[in-house]
ZADRENMI-806663 format. One record per atom (N, C-alpha, C, O, CB): x, y, z. Coordinates in steps of 0.001 Angstrom, whole numbers, padded with zeros to 6 digits, always signed. Glycine has a CB too. Example, Ala and Ser with C-alpha at 12.3 -4.5 7.8 and 13.67 -1.06 7.14 Angstrom:
<sites>
+013190-005690+007800+012300-004500+007800+013200-003300+007800+014236-003319+008465+011308-004473+009046+012850-002250+007080+013670-001060+007140+012900+000030+007870+013409+001138+008039+014084-000598+005725
</sites>
This chain:
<sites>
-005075-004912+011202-004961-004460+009825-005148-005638+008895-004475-006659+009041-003604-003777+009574-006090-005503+007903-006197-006863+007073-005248-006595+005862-004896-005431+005669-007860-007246+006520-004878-007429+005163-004389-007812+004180-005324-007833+002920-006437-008345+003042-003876-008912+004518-004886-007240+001565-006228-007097+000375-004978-007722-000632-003752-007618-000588-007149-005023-000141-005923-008422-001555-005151-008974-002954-005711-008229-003946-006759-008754-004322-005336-010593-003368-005412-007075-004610-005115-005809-005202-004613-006448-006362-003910-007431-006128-004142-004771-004430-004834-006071-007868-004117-006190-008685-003599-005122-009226-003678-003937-008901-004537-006815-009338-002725-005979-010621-002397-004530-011242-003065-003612-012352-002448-002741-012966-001245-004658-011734-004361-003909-012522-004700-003002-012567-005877-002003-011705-006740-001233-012127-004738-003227-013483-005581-002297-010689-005939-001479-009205-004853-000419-009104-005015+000792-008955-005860-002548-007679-003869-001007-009198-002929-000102-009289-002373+001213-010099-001985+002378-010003-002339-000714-009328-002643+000093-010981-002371+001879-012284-003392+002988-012007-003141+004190-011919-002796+001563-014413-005024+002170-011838-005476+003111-011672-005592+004280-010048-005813+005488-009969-006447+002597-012211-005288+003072-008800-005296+003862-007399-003695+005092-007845-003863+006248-007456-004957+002340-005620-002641+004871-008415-001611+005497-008794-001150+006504-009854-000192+007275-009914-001111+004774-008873-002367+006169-010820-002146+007051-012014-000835+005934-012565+000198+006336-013100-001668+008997-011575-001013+005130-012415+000696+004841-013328+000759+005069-014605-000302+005056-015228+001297+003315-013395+001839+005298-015214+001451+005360-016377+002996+004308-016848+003815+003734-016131+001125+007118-016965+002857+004436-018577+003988+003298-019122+005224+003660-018480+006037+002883-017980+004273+003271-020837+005290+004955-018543+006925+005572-018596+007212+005441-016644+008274+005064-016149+007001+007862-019454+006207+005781-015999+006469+004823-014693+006467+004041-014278+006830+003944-013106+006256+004767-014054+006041+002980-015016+006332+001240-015510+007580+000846-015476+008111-000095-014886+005971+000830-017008+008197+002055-016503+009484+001376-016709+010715+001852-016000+011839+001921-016496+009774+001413-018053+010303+002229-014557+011288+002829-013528+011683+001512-013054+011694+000473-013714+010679+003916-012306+012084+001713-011534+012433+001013-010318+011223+001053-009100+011240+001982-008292+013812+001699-009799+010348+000165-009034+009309+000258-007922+009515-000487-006928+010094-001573-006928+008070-000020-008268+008957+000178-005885+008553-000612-004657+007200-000390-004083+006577+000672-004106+009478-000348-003596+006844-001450-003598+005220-001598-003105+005617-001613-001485+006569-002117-000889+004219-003321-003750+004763-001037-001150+005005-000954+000262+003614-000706+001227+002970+000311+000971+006052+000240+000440+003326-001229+001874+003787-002751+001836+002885-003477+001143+001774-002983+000948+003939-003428+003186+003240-004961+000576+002696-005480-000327+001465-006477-000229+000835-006819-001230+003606-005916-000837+001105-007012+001333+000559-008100+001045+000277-008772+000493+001336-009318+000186+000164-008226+001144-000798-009487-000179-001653-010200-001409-001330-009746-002399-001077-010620-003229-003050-010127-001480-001167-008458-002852-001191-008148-004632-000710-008758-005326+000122-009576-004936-000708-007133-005190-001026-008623-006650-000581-009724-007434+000256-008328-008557+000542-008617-009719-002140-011014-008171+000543-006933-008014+001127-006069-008508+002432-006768-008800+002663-006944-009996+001101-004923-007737+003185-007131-008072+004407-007273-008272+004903-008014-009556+005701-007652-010421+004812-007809-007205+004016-009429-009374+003861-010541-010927+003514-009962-011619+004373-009702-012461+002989-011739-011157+002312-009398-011843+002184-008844-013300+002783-007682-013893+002630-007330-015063+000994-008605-013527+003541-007053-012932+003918-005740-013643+005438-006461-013926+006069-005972-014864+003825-004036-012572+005910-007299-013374+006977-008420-013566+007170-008669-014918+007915-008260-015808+006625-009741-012916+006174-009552-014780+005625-010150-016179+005510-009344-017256+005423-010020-018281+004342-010676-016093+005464-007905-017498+005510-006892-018396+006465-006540-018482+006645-005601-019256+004887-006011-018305+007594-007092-017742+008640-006157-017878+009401-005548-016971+010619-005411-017089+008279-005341-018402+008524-005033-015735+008641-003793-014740+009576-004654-013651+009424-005805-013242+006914-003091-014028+010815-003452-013272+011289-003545-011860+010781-003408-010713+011177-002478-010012+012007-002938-011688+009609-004448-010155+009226-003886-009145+009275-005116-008048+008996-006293-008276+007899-003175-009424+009804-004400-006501+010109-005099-005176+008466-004549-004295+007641-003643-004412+011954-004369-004328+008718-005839-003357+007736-005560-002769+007876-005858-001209+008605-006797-000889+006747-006181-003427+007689-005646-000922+007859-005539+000822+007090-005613+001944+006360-004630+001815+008226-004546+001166+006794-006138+002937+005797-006478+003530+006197-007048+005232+007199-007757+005143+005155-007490+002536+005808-006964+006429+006529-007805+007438+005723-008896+007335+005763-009258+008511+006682-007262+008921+004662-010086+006509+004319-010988+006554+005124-011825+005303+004860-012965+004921+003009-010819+006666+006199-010905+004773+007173-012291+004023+007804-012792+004193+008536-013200+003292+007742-012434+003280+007997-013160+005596+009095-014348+006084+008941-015674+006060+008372-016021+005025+009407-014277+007330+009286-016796+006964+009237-017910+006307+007501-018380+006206+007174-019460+005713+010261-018950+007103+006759-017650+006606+005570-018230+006555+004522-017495+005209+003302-017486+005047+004984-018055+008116+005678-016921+004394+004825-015948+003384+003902-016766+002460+002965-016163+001937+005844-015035+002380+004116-018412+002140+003638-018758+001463+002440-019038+001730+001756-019308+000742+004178-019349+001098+001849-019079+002889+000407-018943+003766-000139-017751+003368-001351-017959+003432+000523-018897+005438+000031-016636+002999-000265-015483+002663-001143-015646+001929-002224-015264+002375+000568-014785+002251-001161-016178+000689-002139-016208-000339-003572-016952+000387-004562-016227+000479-001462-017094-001714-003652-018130+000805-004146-018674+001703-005142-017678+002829-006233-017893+003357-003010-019324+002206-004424-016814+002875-005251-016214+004330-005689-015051+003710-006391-014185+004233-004280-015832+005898-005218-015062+002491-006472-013651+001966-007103-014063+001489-008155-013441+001634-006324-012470+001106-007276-015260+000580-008734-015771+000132-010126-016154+001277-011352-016170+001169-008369-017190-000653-009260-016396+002238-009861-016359+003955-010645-014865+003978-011820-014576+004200-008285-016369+005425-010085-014477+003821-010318-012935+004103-011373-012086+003324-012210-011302+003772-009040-012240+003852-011115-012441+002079-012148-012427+000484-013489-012908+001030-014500-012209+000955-011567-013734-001016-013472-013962+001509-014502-014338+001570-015265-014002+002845-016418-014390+003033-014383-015472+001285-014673-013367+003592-014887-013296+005026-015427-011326+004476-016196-010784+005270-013050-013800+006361-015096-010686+003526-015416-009461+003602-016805-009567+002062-017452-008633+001588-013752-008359+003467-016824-010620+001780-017816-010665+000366-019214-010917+001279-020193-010445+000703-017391-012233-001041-019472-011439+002336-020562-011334+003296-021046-009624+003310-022063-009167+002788-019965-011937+004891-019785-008718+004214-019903-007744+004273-020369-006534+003395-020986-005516+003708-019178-007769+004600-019891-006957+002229-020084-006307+000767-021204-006393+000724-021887-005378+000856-019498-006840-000473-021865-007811+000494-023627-007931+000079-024215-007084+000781-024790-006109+000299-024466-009321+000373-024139-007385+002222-024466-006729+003276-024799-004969+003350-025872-004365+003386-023418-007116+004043-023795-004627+003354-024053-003038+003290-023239-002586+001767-022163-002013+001603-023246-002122+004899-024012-002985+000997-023217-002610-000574-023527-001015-000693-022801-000415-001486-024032-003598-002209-024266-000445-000178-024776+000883-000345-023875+001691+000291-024109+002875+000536-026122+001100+000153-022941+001172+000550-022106+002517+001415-020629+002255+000881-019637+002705+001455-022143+002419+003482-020570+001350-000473-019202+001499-001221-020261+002407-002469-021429+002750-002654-018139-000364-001787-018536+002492-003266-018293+003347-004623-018381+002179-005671-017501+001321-005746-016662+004247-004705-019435+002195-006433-019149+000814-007607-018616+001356-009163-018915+000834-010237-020898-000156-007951-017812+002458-008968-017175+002507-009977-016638+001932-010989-016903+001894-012190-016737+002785-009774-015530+001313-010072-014416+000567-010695-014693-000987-010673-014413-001644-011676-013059+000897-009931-015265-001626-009497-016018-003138-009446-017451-002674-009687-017756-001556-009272-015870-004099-007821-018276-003350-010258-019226-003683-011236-020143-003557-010025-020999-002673-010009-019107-005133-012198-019914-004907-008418-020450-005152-007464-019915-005997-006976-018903-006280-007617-021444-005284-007527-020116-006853-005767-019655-007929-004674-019038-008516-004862-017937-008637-004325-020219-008665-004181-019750-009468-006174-019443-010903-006884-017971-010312-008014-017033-011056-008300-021254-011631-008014-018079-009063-008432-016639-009253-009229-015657-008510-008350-014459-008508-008633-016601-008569-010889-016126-007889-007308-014929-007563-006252-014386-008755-005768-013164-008762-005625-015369-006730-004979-015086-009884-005449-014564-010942-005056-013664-011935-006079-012687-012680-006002-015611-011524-004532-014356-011595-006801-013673-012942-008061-012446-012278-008306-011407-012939-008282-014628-013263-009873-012420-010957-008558-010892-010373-009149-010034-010713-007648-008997-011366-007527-010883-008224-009702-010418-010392-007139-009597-010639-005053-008664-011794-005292-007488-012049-005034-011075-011404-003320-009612-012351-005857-009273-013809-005809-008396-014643-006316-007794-015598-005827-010010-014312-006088-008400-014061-007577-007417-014057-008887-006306-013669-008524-005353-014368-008870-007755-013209-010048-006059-012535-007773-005058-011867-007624-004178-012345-006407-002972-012108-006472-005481-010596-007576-004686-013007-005288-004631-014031-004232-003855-014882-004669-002811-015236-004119-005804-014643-003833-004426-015406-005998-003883-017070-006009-002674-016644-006905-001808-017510-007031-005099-018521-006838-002414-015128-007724-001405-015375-008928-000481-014380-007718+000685-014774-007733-001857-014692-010984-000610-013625-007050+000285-013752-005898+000797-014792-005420+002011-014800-005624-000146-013357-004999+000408-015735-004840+001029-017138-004023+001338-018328-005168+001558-019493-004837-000289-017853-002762+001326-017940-006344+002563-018694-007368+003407-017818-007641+004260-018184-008450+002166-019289-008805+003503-016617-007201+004627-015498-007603+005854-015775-006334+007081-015871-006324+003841-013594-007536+005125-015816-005655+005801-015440-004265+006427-016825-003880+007297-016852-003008+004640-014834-003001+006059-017852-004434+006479-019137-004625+007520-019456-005649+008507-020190-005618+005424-019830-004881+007193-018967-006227+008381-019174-007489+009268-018123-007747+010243-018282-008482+007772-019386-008900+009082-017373-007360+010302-015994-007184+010042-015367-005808+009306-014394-005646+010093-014544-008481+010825-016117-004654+010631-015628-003778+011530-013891-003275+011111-012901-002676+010778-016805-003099+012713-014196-003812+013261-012863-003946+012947-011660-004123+013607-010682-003770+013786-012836-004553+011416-011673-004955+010671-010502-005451+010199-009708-003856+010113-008513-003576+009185-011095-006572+010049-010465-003344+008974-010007-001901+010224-010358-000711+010910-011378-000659+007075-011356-001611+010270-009079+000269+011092-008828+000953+010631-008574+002408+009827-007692+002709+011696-007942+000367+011083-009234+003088+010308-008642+004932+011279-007797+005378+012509-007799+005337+010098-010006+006454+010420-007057+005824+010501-005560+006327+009296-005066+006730+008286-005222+006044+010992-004604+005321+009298-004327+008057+008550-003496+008039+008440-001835+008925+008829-001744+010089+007737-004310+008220+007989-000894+008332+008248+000592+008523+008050+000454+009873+007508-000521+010394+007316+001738+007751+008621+001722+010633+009397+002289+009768+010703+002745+009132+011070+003798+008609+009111+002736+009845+011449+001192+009444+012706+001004+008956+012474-000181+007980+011712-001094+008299+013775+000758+010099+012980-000172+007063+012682-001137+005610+014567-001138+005969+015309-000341+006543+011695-000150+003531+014795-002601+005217+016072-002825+004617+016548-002992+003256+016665-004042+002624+016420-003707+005073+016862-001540+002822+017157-001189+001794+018222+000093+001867+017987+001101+002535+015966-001032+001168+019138-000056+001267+019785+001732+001208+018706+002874+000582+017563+002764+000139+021349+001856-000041+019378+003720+000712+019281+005186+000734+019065+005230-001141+020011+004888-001852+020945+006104+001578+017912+005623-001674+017886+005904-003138+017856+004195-003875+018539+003801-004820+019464+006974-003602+017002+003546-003209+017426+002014-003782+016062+002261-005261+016330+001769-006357+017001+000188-002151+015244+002731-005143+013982+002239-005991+013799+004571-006518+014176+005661-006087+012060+000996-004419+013145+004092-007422+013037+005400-008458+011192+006093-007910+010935+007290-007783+013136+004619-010704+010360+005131-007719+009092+005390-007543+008881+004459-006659+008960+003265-006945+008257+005410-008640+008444+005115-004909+007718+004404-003818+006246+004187-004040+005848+005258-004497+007872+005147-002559+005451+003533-003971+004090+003247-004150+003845+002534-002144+004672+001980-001420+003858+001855-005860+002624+002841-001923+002186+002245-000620+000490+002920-000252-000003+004046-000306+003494+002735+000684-000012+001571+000123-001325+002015-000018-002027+001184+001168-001430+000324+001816-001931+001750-001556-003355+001548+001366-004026+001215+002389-002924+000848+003797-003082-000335+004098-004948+000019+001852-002103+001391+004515-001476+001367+005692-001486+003308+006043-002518+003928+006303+000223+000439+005462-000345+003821+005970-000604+005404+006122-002013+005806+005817-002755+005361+004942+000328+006255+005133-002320+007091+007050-003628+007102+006818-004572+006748+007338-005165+007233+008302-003815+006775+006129-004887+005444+006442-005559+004378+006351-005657+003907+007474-006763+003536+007868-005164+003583+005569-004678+003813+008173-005422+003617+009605-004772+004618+010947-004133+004294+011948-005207+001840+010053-005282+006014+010424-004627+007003+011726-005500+006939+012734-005683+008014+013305-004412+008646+011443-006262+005765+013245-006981+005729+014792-005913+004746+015379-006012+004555+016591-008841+005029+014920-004553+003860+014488-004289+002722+015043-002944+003079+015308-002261+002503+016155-004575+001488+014267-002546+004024+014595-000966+004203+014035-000800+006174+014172-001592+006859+013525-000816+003419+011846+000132+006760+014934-000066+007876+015563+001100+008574+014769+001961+008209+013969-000036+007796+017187+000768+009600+015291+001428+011262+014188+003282+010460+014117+003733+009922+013107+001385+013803+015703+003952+010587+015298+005176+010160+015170+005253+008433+014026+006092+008337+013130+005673+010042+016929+004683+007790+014197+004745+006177+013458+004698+007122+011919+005712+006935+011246+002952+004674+013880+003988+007794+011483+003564+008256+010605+004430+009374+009936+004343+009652+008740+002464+008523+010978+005188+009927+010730+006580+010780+010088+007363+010241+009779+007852+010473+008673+007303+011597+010717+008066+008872+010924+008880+008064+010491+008510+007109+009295+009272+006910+008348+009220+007462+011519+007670+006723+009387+007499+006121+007956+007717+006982+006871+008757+006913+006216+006184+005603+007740+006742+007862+006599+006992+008809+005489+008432+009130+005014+008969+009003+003914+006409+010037+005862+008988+009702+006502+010499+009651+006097+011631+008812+005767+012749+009141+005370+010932+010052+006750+011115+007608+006017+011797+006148+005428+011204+006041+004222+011855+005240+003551+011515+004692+006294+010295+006458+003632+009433+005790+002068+010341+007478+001372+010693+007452+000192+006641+005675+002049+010562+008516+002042+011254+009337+000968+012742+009168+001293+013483+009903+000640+010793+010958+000962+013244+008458+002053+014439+007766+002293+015153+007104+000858+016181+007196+000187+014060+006632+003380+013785+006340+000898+014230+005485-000490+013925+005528-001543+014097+004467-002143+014089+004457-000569+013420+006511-002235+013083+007231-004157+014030+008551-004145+014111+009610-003521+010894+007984-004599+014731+007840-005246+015063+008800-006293+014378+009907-006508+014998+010970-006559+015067+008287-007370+012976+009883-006675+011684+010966-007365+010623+010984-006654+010324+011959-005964+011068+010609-008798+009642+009496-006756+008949+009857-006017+008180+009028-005019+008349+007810-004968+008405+010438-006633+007313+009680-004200+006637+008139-003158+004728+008953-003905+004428+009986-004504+007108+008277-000126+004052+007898-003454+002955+007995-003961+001901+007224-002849+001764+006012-002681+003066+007445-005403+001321+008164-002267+000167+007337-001414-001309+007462-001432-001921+008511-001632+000362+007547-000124-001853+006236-001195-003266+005770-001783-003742+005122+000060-003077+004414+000817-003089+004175-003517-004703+005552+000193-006195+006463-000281-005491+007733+001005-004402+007715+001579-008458+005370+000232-006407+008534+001082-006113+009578+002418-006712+009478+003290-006313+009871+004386-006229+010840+002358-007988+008866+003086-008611+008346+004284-008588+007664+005230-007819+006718+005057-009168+008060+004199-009231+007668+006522-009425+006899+007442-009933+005444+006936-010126+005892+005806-010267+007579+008302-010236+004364+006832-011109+003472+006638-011841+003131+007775-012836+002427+007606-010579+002490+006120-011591+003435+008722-012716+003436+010024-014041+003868+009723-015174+003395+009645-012311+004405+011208-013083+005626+009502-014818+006291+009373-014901+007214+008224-015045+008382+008587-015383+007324+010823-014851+007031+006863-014273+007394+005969-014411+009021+005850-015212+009686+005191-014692+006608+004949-013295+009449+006762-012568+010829+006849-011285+010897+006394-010482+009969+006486-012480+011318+008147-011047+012023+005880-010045+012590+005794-008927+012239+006659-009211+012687+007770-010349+013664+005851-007634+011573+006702-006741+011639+007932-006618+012967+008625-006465+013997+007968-005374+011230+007571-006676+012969+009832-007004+014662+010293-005733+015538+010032-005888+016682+009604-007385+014857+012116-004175+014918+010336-002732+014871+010511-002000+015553+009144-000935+016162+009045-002276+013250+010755-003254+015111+007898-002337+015116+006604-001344+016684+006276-000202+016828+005840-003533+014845+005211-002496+017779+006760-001466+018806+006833-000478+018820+007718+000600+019271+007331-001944+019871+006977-000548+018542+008517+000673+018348+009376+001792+017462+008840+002980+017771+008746+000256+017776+010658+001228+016335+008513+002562+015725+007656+003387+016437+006493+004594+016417+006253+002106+014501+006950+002278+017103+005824+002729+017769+004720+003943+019600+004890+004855+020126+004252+001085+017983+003990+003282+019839+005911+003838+020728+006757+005351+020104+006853+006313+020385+006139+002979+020855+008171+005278+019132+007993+006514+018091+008087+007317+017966+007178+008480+018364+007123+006225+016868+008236+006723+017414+006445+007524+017021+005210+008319+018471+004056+009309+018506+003325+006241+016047+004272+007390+019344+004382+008171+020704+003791+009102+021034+004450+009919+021689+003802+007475+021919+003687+009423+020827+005755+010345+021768+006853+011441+020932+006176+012540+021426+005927+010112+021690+008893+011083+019477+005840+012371+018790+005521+012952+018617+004056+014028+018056+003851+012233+017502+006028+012233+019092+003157+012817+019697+001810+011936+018941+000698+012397+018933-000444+014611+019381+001592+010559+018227+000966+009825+017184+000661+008976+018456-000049+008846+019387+000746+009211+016057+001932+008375+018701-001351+007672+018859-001534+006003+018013-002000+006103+016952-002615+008308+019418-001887+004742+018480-001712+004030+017719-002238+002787+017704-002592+002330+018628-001920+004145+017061-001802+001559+017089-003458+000612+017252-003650-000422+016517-003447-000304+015635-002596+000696+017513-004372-001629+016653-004110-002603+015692-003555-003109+015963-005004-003290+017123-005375-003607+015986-002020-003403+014594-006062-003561+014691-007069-004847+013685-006974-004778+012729-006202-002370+014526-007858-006033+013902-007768-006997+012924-008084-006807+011574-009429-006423+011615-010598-008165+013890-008403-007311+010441-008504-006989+009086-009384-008541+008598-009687-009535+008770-008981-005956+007727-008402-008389+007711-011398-009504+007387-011655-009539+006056-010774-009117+005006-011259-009754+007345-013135-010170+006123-009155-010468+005251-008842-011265+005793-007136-011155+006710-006323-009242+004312-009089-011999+004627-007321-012684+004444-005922-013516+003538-005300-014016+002779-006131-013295+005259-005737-013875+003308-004130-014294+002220-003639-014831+002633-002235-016045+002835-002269-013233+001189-003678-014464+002751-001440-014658+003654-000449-014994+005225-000386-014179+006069-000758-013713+003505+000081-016328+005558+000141-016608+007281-000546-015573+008382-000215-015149+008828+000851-018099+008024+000102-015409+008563-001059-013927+010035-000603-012581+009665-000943-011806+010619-001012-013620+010421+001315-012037+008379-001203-010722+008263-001202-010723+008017-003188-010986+006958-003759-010108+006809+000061-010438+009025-003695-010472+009509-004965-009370+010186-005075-009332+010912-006068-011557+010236-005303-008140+010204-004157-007343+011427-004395-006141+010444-004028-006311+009358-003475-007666+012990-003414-004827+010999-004433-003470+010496-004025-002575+011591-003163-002689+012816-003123-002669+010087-005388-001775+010835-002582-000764+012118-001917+000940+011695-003046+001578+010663-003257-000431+011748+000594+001029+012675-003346+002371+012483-004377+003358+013396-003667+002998+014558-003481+002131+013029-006170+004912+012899-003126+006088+013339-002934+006606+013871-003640+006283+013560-004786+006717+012759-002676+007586+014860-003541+009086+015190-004235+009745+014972-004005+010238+015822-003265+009626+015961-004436+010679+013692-004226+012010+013410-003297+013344+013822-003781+014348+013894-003072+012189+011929-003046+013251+014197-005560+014635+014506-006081+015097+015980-005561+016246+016421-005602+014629+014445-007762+014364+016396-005245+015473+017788-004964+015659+017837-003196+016325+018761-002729+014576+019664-005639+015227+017113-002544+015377+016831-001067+016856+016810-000945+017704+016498-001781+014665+015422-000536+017041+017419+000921+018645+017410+001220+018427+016275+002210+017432+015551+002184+019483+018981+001915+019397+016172+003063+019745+015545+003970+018287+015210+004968+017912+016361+005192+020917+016343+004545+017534+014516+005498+016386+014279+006011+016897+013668+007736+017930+013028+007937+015514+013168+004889+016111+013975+008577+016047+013800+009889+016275+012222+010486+015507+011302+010203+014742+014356+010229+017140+012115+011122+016880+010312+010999+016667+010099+012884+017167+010801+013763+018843+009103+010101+015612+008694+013066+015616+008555+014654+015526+006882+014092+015196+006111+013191+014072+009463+015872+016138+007066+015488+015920+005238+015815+015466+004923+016648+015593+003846+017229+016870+004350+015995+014469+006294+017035+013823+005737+018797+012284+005076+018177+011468+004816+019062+013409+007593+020384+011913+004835+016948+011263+004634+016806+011189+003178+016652+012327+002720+016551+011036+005359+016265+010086+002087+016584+009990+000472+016004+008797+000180+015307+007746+000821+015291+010025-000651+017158+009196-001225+014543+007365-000973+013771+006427-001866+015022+006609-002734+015876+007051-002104+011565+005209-000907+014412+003825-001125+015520+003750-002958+015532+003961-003660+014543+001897-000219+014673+003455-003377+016692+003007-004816+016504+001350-004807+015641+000473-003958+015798+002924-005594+018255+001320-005522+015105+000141-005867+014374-001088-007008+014756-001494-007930+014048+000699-006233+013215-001509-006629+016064-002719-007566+016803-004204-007954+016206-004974-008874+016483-003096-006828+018082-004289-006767+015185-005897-007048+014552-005855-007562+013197-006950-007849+012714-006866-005644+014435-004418-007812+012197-004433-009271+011333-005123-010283+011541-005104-010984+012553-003382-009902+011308-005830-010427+010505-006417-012218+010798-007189-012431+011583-007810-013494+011564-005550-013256+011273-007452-011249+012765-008388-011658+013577-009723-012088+013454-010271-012432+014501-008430-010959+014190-010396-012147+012366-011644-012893+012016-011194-013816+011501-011813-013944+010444-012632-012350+011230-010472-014570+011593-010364-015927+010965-010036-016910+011785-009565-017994+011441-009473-015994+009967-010401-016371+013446-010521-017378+014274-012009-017465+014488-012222-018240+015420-009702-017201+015497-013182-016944+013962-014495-017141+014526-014507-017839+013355-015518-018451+013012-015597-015976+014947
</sites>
């Protein structure tokens, strides 16, 4: 799973955010690179971020996504015909914003290390109702060839574990083979038996063909939710792995 430096305004738009959900309680989940957390900081906004690469080696983080930037701006030139140039212009400003957002991440995460928290699904360490609006993007989904139906309930049910209102997930697709996750009714199914209502709302954004849409939770009127502990989070073997060739 690679790591992307995402800003914030990737965000508002992959999320729909708007001011008045600005001025909740957020969590990013998980966070890698973004530079969401600082700038929506910097405006003002309560927002935590979470990630299992923020432990003592988080400050390498920034570092290994500009690695990464540059290691996928080949790819971009390469087959540019099979992204969405909506929202980036093309290659060269997908990369430059990456980049930006890379480096004002790893003075964030440096200078307020508290903001960014290790953890990872699908048990986070946080109580029950800690944050008002869950946000989490490119992991669920995003990779259902790597990460299977059960990894994928338990998470869900740990990200509506912890909102007040609501969780919000970006993109629905596969990024393998840009499909549909096959599972999503089934989760959604899932998630009704357990008092979760939810939708699939369209965002002004895209990049990948098809992932134009969000999955949005109901968590305030939810009862009591299913809890296991037979579950652990997936080891993560395909990080970084191009940055040994």
């Amino acid at each position: 799973m690679f790591v992307s430096a995402r800003d914030f305004a990737e965000y508002r738009s992959m999320f729909g955010l708007s001011d008045d959900d600005l001025s909740l309680r957020i969590l990013d989940c998980p966070g890698g690179a973004a530079s969401f957390t600082a700038e929506a900081r910097a405006r003002g906004s309560d927002v935590t971020a979470v990630d299992p690469e923020y432990g003592e080696n988080r400050g390498k983080l920034a570092e290994l996504a500009l690695l990464e930037n540059e290691h996928k701006h080949a790819d971009l030139v390469e087959h540019e015909s099979d992204f969405v140039w909506t929202w980036f212009e093309g290659p060269e400003q997908y990369t430059r914003l990456r980049s930006v957002s890379a480096r004002r991440f790893g003075a964030d995460v440096t200078a307020h290390p508290e903001r960014y928290v290790e953890g990872s699904l699908p048990h986070l360490p946080f109580p029950d109702h800690s944050f008002d609006l869950v946000l989490s993007s490119h992991l669920l989904f995003s990779y259902g060839r790597q990460l299977d139906e059960e990894f994928h309930r338990e998470a869900l049910l740990e990200l509506v574990r912890l909102s007040r209102w609501q969780v919000r997930l970006y993109p629905l697709f596969q990024h393998a083979d840009f499909t549909r996750y096959p599972a999503l009714d089934r989760m959604r199914e899932f998630l009704a038996d357990c008092g979760v209502s939810s939708r699939v709302e369209p965002v002004e954004y895209a990049f990948d063909p098809g992932d134009e849409e969000m999955l949005v939770l109901e968590c305030s009127e939810r009862g009591d939710l299913p809890r296991s502990e037979g579950i652990r989070a997936h080891p993560d073997p395909v990080r970084w792995r191009h940055l040994n060739t």
